[in-house]
TIPATI-366044 format. One record per atom (N, C-alpha, C, CB): residue number from 1; residue in one letter; chain; atom name; x, y, z. Coordinates in Angstrom, 1 decimal, m for minus. Glycine has a CB too. Example, Ala and Ser with C-alpha at 12.3 -4.5 7.8 and 13.67 -1.06 7.14 Angstrom:
BEGIN
<1 "A" "A" "N" <13.2 m5.7 7.8>>
<1 "A" "A" "CA" <12.3 m4.5 7.8>>
<1 "A" "A" "C" <13.2 m3.3 7.8>>
<1 "A" "A" "CB" <11.3 m4.5 9.0>>
<2 "S" "A" "N" <12.8 m2.2 7.1>>
<2 "S" "A" "CA" <13.7 m1.1 7.1>>
<2 "S" "A" "C" <12.9 0.0 7.9>>
<2 "S" "A" "CB" <14.1 m0.6 5.7>>
This chain:
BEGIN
<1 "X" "A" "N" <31.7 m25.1 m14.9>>
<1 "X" "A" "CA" <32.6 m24.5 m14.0>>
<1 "X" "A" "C" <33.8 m23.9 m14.7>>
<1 "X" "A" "CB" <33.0 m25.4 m12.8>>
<2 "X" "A" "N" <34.3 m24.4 m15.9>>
<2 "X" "A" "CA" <35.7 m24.4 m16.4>>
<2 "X" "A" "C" <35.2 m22.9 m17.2>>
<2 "X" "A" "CB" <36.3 m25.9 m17.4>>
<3 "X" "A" "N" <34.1 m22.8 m18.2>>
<3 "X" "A" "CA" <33.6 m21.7 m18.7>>
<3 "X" "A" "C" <33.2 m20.8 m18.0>>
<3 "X" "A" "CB" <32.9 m22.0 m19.4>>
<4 "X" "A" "N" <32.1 m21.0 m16.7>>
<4 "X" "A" "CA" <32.3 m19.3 m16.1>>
<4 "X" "A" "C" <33.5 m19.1 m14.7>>
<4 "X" "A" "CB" <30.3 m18.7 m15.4>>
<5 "X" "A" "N" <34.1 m20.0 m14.4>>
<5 "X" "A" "CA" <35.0 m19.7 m13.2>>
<5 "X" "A" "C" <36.9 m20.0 m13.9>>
<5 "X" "A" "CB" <34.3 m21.2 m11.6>>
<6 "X" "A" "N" <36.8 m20.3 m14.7>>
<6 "X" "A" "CA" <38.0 m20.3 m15.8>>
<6 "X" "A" "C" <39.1 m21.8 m15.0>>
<6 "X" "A" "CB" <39.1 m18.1 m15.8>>
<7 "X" "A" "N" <38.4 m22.8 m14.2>>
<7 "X" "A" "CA" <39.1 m23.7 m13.8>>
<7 "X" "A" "C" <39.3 m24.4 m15.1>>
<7 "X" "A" "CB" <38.5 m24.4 m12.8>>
<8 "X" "A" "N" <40.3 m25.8 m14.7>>
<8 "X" "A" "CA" <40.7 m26.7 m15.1>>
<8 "X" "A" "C" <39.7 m27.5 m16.0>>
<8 "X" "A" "CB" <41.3 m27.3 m14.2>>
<9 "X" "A" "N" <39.2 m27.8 m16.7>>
<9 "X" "A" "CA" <38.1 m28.5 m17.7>>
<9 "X" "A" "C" <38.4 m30.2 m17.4>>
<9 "X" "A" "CB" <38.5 m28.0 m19.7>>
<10 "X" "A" "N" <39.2 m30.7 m16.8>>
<10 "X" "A" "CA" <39.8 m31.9 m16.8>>
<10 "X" "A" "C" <39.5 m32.2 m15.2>>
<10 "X" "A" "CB" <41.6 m31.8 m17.4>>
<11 "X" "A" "N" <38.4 m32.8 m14.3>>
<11 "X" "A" "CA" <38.2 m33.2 m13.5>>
<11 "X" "A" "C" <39.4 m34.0 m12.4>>
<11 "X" "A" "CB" <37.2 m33.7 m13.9>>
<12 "X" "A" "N" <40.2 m34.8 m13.0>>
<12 "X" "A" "CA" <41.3 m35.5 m12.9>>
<12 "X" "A" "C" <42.3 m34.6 m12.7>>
<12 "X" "A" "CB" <41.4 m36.3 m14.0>>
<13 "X" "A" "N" <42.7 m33.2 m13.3>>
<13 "X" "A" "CA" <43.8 m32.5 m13.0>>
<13 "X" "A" "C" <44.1 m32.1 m11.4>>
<13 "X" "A" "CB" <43.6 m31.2 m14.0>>
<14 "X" "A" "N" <45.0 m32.5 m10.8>>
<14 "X" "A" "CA" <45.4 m31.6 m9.4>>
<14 "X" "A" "C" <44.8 m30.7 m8.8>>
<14 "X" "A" "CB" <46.2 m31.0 m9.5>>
<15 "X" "A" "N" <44.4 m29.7 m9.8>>
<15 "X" "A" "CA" <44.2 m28.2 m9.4>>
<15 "X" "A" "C" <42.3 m29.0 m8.8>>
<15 "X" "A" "CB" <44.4 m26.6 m11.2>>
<16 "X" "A" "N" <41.8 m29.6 m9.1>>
<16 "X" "A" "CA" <40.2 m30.0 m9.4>>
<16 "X" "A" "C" <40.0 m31.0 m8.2>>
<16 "X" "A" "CB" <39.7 m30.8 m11.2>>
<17 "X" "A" "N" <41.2 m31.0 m7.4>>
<17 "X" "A" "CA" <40.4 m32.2 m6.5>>
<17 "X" "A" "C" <39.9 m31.9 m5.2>>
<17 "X" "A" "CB" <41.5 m33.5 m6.2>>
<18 "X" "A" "N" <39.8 m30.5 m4.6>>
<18 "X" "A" "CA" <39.0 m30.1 m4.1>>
<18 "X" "A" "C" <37.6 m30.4 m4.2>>
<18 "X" "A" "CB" <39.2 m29.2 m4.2>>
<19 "X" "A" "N" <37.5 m29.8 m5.3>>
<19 "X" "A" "CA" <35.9 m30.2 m6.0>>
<19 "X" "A" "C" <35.4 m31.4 m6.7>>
<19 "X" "A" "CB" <35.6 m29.3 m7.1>>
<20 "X" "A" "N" <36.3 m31.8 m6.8>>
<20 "X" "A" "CA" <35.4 m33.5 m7.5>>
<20 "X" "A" "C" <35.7 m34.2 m5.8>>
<20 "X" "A" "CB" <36.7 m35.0 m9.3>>
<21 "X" "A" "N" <36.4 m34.0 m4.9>>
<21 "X" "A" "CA" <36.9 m34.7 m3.3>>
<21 "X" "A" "C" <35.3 m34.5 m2.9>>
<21 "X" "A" "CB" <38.6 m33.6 m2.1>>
<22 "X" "A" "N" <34.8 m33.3 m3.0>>
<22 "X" "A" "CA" <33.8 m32.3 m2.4>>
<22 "X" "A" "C" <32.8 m32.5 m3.0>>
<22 "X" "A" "CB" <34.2 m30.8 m2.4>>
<23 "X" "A" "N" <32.3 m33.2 m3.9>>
<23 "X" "A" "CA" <31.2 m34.1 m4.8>>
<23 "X" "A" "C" <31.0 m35.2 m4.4>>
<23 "X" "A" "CB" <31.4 m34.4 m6.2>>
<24 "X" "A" "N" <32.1 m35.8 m4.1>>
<24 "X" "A" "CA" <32.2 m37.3 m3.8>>
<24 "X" "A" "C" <31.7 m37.1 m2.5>>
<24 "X" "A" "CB" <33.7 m38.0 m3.8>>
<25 "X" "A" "N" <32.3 m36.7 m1.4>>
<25 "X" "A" "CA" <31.8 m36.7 m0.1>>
<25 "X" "A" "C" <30.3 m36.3 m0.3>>
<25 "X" "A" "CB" <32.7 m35.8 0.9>>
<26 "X" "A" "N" <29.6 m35.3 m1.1>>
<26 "X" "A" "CA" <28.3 m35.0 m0.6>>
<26 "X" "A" "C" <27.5 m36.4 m1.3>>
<26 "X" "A" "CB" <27.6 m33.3 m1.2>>
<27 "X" "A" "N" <27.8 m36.5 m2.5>>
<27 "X" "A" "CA" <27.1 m37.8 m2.9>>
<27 "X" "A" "C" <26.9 m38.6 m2.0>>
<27 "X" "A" "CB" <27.7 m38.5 m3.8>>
<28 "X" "A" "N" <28.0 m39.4 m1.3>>
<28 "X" "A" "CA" <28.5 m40.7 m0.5>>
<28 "X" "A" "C" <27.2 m39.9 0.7>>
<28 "X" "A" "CB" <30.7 m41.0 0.0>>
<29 "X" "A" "N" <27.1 m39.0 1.0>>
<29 "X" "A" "CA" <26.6 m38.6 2.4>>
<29 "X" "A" "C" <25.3 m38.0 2.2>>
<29 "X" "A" "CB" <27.6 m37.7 3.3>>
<30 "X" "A" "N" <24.9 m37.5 1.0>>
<30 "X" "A" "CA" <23.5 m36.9 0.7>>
<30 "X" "A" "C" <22.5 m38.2 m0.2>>
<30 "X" "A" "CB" <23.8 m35.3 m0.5>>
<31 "X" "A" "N" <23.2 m38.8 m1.1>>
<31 "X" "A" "CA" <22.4 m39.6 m1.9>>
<31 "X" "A" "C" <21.4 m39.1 m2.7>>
<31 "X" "A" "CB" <21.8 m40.5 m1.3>>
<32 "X" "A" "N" <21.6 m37.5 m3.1>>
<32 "X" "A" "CA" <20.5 m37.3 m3.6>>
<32 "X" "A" "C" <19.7 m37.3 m4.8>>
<32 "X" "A" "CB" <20.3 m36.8 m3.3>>
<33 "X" "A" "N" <19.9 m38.5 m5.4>>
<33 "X" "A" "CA" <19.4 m38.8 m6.4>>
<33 "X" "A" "C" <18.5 m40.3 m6.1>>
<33 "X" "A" "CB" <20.6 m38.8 m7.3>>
<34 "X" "A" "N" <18.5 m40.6 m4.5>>
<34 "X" "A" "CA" <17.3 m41.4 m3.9>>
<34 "X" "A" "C" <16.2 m40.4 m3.7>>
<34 "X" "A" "CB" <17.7 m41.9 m2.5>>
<35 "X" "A" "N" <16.1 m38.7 m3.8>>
<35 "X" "A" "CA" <15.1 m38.3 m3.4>>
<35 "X" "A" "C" <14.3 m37.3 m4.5>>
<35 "X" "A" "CB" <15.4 m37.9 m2.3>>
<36 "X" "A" "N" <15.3 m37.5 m5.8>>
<36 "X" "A" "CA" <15.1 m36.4 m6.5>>
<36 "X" "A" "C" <14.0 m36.9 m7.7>>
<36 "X" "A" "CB" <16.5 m35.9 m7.0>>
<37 "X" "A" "N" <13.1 m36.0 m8.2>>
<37 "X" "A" "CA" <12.0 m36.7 m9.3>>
<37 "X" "A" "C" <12.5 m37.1 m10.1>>
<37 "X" "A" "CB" <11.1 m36.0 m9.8>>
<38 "X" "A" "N" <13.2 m36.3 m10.6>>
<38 "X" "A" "CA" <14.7 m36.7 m12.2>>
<38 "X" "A" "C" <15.6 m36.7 m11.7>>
<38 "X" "A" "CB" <15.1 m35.6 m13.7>>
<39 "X" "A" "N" <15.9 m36.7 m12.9>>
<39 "X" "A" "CA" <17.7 m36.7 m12.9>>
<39 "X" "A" "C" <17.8 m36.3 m14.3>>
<39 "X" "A" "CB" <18.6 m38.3 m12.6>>
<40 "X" "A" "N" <18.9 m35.1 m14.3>>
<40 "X" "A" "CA" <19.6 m35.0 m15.7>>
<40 "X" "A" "C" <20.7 m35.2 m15.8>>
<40 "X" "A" "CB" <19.6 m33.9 m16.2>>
<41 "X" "A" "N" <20.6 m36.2 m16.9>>
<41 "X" "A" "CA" <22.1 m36.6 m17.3>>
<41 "X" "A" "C" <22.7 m36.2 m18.5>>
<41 "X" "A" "CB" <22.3 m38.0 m17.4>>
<42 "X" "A" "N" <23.9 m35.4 m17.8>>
<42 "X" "A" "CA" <24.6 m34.4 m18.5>>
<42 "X" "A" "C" <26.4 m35.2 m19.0>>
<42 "X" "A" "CB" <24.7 m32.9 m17.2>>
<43 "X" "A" "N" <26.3 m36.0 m19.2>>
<43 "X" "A" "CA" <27.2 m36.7 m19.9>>
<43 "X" "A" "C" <27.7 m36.5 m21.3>>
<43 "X" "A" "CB" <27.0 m37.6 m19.9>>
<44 "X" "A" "N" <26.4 m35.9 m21.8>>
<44 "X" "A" "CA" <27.0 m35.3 m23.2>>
<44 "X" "A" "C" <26.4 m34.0 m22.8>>
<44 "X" "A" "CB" <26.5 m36.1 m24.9>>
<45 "X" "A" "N" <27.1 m32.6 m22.5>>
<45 "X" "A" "CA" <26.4 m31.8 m22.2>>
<45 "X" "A" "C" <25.8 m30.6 m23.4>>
<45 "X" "A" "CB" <27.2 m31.4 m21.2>>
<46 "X" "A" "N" <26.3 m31.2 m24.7>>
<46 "X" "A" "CA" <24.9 m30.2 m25.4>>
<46 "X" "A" "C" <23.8 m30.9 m25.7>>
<46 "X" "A" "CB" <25.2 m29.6 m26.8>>
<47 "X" "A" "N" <23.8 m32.3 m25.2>>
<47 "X" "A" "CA" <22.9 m32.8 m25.1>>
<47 "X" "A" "C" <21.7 m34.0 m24.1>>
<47 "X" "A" "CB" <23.4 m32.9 m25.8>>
<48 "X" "A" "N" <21.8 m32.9 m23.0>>
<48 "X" "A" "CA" <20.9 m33.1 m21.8>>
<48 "X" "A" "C" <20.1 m33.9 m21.9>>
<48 "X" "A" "CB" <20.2 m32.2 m21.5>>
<49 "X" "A" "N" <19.9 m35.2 m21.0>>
<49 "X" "A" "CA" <18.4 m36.1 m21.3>>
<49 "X" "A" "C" <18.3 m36.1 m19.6>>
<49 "X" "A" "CB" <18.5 m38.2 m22.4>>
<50 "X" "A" "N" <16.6 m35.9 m20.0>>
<50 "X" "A" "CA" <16.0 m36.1 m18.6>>
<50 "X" "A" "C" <15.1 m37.6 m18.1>>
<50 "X" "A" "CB" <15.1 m35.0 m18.5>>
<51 "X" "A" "N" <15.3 m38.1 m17.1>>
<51 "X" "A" "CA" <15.0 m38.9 m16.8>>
<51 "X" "A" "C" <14.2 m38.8 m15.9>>
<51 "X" "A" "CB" <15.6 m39.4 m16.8>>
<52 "X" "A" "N" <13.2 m39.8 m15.9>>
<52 "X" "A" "CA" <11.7 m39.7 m15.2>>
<52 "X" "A" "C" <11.7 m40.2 m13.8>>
<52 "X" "A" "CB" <10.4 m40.6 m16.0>>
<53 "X" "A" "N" <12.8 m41.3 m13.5>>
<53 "X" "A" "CA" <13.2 m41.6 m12.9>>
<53 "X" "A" "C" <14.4 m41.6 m12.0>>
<53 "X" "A" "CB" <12.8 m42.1 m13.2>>
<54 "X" "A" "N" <14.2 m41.3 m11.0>>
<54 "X" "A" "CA" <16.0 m41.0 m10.2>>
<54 "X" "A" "C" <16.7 m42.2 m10.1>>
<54 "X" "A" "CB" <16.2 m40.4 m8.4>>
<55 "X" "A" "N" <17.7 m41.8 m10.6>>
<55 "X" "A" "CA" <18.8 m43.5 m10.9>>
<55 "X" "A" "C" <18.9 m44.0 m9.2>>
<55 "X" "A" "CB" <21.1 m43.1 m11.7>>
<56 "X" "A" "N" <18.9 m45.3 m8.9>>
<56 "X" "A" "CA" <19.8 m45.5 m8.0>>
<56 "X" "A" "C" <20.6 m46.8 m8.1>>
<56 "X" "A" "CB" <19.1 m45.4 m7.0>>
């Protein structure tokens, strides 16, 4: 988001709590990573690992 929409890179910054507020709520109320085949975990994001199983 910070590279193609030119936001804040820093989740934590003020300007970003729309959108992490607005993650949180769908998480807490979608769960969907109870329904999903993978999951990619993008924690180191040039380096993507997929998982076979959806965390829960």
């Amino acid at each position: 988001m910070n590279l193609r929409d030119g936001t804040n890179a820093d989740p934590g910054h003020p300007s970003m709590n729309r959108y992490v507020g607005g993650q949180r709520l769908y998480f807490a109320a979608a769960k969907p990573w109870t329904r999903a085949d993978c999951v990619i975990d993008n924690s180191d994001p040039k380096l993507p690992r997929i998982t076979t199983h959806a965390a829960r």
